[in-house]
C-alpha positions as CSV (number, residue, x, y, z in Angstrom):
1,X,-92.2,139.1,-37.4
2,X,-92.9,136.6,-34.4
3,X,-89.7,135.9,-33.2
4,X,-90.6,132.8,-31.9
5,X,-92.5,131.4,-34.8
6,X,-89.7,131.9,-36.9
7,X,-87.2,130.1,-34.5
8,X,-89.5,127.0,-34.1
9,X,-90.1,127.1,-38.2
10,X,-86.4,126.7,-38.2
11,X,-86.1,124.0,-35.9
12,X,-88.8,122.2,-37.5
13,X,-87.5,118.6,-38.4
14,X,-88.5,118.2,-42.3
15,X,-86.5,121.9,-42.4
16,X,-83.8,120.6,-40.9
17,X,-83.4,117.9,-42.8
18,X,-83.5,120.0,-45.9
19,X,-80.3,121.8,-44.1
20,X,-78.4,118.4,-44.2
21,X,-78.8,117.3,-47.8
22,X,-77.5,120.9,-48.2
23,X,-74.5,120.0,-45.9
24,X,-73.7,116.5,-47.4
25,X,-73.4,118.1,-50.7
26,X,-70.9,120.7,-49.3
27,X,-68.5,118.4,-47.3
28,X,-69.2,115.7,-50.6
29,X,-71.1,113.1,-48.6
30,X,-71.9,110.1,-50.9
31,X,-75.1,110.8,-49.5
32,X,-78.0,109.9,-52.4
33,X,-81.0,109.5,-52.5
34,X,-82.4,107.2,-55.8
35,X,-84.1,108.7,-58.3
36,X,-86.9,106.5,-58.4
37,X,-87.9,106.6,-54.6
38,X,-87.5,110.4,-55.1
39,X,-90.1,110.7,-58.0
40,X,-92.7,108.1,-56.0
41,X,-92.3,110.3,-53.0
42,X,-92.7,113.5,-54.8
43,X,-96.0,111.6,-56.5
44,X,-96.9,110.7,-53.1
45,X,-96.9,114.3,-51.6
46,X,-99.0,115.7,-54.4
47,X,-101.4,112.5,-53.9
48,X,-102.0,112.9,-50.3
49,X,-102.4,116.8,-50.7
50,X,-105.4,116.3,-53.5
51,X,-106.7,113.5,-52.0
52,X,-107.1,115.4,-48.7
53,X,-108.5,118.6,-50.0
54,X,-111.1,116.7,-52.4
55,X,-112.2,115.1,-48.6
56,X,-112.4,118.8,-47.6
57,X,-114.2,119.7,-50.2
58,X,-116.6,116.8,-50.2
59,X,-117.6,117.6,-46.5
60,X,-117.7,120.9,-47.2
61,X,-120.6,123.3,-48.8
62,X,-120.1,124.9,-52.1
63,X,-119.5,128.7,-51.7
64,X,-119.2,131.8,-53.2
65,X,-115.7,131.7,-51.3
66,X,-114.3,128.9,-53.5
67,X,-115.1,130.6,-56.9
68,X,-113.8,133.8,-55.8
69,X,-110.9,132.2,-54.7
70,X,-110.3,130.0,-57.8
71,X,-111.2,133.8,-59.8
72,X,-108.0,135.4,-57.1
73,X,-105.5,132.8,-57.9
74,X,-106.1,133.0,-61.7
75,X,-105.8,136.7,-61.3
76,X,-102.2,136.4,-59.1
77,X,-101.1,133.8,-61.9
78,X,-101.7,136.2,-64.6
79,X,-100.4,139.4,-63.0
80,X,-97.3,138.5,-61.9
81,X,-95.9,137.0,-64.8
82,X,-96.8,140.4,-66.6
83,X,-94.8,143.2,-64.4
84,X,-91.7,140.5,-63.7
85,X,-91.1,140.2,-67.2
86,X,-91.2,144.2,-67.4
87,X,-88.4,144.0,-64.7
88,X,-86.7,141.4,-65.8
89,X,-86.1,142.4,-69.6
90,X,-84.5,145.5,-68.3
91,X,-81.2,143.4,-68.0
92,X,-81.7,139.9,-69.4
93,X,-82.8,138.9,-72.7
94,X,-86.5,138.4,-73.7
95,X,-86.3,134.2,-73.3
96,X,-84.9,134.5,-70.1
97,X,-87.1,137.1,-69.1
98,X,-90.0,135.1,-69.9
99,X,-88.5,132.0,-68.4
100,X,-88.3,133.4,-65.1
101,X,-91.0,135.8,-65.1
102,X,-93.1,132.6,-66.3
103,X,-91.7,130.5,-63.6
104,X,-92.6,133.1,-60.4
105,X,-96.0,133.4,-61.7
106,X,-96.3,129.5,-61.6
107,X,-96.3,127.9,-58.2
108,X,-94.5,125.6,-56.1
109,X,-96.2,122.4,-55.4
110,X,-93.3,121.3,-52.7
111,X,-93.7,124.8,-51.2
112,X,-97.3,124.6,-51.0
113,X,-96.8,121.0,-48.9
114,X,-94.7,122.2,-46.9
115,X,-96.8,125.5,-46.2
116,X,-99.5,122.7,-45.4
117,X,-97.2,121.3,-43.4
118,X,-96.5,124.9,-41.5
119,X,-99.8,125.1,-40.5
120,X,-100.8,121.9,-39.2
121,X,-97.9,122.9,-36.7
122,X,-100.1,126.1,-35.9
123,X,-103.3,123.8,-35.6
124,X,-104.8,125.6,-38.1
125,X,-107.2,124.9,-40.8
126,X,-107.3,125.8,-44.7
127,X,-109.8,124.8,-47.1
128,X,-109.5,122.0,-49.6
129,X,-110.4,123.8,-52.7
130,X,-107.0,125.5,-51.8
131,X,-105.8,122.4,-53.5
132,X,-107.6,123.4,-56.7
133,X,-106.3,126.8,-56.6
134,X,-103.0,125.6,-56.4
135,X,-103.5,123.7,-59.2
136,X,-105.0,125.5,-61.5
137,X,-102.0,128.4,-61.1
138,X,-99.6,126.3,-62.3
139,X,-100.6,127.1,-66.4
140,X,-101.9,131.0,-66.7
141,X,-98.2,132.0,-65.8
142,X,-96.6,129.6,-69.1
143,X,-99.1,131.1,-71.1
144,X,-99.1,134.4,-70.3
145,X,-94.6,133.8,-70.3
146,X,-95.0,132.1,-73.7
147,X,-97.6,135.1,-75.2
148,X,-94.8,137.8,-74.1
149,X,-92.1,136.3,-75.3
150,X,-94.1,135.8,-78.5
151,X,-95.1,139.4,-78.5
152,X,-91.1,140.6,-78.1
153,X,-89.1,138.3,-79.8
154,X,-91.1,136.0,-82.6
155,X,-87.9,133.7,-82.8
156,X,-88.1,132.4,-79.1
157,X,-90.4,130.0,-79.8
158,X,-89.1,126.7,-80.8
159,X,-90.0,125.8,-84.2
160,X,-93.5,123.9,-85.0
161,X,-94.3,124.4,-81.3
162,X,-97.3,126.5,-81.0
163,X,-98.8,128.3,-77.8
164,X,-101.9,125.1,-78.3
165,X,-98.6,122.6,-77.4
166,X,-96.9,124.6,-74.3
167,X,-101.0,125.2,-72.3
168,X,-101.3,121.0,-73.1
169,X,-98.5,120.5,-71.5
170,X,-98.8,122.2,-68.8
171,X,-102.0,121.0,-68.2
172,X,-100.7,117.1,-68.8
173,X,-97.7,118.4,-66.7
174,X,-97.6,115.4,-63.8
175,X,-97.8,117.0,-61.0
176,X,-100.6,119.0,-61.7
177,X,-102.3,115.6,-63.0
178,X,-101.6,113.9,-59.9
179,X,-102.9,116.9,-57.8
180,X,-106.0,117.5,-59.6
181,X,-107.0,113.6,-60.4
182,X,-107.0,112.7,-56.4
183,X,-108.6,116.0,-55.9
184,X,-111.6,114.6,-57.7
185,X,-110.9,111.1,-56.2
186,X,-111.1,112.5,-52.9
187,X,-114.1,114.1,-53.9
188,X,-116.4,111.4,-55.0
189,X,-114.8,109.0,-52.6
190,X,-116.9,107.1,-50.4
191,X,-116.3,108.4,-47.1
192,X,-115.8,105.0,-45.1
193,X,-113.8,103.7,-47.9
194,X,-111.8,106.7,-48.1
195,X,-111.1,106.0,-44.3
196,X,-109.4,103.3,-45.0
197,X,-106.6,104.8,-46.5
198,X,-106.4,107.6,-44.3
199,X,-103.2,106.4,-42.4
200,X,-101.7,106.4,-45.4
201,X,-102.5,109.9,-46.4
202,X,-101.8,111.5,-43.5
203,X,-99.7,109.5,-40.9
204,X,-96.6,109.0,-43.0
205,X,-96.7,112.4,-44.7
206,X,-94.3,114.2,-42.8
207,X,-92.1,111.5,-42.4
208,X,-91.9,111.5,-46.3
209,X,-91.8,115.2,-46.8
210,X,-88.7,115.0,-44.3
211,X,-87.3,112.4,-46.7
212,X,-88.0,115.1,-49.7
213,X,-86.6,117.7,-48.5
214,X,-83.5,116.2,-47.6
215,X,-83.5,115.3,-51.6
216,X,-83.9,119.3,-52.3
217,X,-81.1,120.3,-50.2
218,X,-78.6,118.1,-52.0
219,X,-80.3,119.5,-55.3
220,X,-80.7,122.8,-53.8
221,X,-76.9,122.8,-52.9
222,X,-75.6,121.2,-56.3
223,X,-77.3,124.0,-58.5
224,X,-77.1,127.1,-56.4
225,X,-73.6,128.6,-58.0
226,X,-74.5,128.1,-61.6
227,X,-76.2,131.3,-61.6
228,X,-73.8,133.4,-59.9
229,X,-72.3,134.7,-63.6
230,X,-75.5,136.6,-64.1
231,X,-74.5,138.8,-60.9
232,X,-76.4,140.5,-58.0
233,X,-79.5,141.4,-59.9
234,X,-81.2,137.9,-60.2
235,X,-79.8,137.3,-55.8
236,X,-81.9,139.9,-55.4
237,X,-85.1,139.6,-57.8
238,X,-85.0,135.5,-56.2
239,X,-85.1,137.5,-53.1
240,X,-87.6,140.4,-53.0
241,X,-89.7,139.8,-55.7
242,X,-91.5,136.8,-53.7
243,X,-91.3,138.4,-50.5
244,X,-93.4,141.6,-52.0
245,X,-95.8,139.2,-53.2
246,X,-96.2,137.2,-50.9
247,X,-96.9,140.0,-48.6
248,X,-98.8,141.9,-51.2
249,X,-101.3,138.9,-51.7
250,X,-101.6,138.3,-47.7
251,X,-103.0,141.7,-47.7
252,X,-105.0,141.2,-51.0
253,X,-106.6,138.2,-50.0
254,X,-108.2,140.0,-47.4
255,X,-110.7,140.7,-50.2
256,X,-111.8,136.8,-50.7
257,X,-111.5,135.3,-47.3
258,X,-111.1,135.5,-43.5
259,X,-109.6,132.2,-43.3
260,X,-106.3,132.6,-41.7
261,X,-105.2,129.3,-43.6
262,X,-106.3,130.0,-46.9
263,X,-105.3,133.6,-46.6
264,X,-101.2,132.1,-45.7
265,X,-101.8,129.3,-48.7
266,X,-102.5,132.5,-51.1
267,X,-99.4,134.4,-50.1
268,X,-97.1,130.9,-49.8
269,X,-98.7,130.7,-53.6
270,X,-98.2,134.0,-54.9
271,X,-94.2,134.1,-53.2
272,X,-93.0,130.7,-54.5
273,X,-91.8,129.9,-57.8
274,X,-91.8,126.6,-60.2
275,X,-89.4,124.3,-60.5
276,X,-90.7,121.5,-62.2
277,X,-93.5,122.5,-64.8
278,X,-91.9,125.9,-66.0
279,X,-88.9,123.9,-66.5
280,X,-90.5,121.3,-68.3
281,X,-92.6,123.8,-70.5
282,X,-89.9,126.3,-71.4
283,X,-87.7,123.6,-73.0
284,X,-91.0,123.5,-75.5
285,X,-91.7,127.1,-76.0
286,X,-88.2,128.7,-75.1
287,X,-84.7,126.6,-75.8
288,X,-83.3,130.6,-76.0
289,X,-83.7,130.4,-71.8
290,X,-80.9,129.3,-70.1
291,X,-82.2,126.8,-67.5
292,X,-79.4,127.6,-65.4
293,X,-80.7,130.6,-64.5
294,X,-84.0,130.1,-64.1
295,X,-84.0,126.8,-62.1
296,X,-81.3,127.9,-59.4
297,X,-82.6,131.0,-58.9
298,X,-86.3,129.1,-58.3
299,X,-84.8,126.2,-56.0
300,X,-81.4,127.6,-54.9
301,X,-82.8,130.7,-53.5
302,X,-86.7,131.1,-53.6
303,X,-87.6,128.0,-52.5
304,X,-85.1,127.7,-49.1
305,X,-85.8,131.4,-48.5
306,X,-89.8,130.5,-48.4
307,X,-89.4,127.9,-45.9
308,X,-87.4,129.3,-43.5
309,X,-88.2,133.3,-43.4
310,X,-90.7,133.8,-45.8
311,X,-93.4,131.9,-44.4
312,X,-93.1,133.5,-40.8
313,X,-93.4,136.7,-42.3
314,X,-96.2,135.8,-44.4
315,X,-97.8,134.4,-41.5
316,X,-97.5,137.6,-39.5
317,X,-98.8,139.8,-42.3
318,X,-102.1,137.7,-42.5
319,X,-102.6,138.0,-38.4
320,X,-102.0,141.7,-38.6
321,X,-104.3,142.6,-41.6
């Protein structure tokens, strides 16, 4: 790993910000943050991403690149769910097996922004139907969570709520709404008119990511020992089991494209882990899953071990393959 890369991703302000909401909620700062400005800035993130990539995608010709790419991340989406929940039933039950194995087959959309973020530091460039891979990861992983957990315990399921229900949802989820709907704004946009908003879209952002992540430390910091009970296995599945793919799929993506970028937004994809629409979905299609397992091990240890090592190392593996 660069040593130096990973020193100045650590000393990166929005990181370091994301260090002090994790601080204020150790020394019990009455630090907050209201919910409301939280949920427009998280709206605003996802916004400015779509919009940005539809832009990219507008100046950009169609390629064989973006459907094999779109093909790669359905792929990643379906196949990690499968062998997780394989590991993962070995010493959890079948709901919280599918919970979590559901949730790091979905993807990150703060991770992902933040991994955008990461390489505008590098001065690199990724393509915007990146956007629309992200997006469209999100759902295979419920599904294919939901159909296992079907498969190995009928009972899981809530009552009247059918597999139809959980892939609506997650396709209504908001986050992946927001992403995809200024996608395609940003896409049919008139370009001068689309100007016009640009300081909005891009100037502010990492100011407001800064602001977010500071939110997700304090969250980060609240739910991180509510997990601990289950014992060293699920430390170390939040720890390895990203790393592996992230570093599997930065080799892997070799096969798609020789973008740099896109090749680092595959592995950032494939190594992070949902937060917000497995969580959302499970409490449809699983209320056996202890979210307290599967949403600490997501945000108290995936997500901060992303930003600070894993995306580095990711990094490295791309330049070197």
């Amino acid at each position: 790993m660069d040593v130096p890369l990973l020193i100045s991703n650590l000393t990166n302000p929005t990181l370091l910000f994301f260090v002090l909401g994790i601080i204020a909620t150790a020394v019990k700062s009455d630090l907050e943050i209201p919910p409301s400005t939280v949920k427009f800035i998280s709206l605003y993130l996802l916004f400015s991403i779509g919009f940005k990539g539809g832009q990219e995608l507008a100046h950009g010709a169609f390629s064989a690149e973006i459907i094999y790419s779109l093909g790669f991340g359905l792929l990643v989406a379906g196949l990690i769910p499968v062998y997780t929940f394989f590991v993962l039933k070995q010493r959890l039950s079948i709901a919280d097996a599918g919970a979590v194995a559901a949730a790091y087959g979905s993807v990150s959309a703060v991770t992902f922004v933040s991994a955008v973020s990461f390489l505008d530091a590098q001065q690199l460039h990724f393509g915007g139907h990146m956007v629309a891979v992200m997006a469209l990861m999100e759902a295979p992983a419920i599904i294919v969570g939901v159909v296992l957990m079907m498969r190995y315990e009928d009972s899981t399921s809530a009552a009247g709520t059918g597999l139809g229900t959980v892939v609506k949802h997650s396709f209504t989820n908001g986050s992946v709404l927001m992403v995809l709907g200024s996608l395609v704004i940003g896409l049919i946009a008139d370009t001068k008119q689309a100007d016009g908003i640009k300081p909005f879209t891009t100037d502010i952002f990492k100011g407001f990511l800064a602001i977010f992540l500071l939110e997700m430390g304090m969250v980060t910091a609240r739910r991180f020992g509510t997990f601990l009970r289950y014992g060293r296995f699920v430390t170390a599945f939040a720890v390895f089991v990203p790393l592996l793919n992230g570093c599997l799929v930065a080799v892997a993506s070799h096969q798609v494209t020789e973008s740099v970028g896109n090749r680092f937004i595959f592995a950032i994809l494939a190594a992070s882990a949902s937060y917000i629409a497995v969580p959302a979905a499970m409490r449809l299609a699983a209320p056996k899953a202890d979210p307290g397992l599967y949403l600490p091990m997501a945000l108290g240890v995936t997500f901060p071990l992303n930003i600070t090592v894993g995306m580095p190392l990711y990094f490295a593996v791309v330049q070197y393959t």
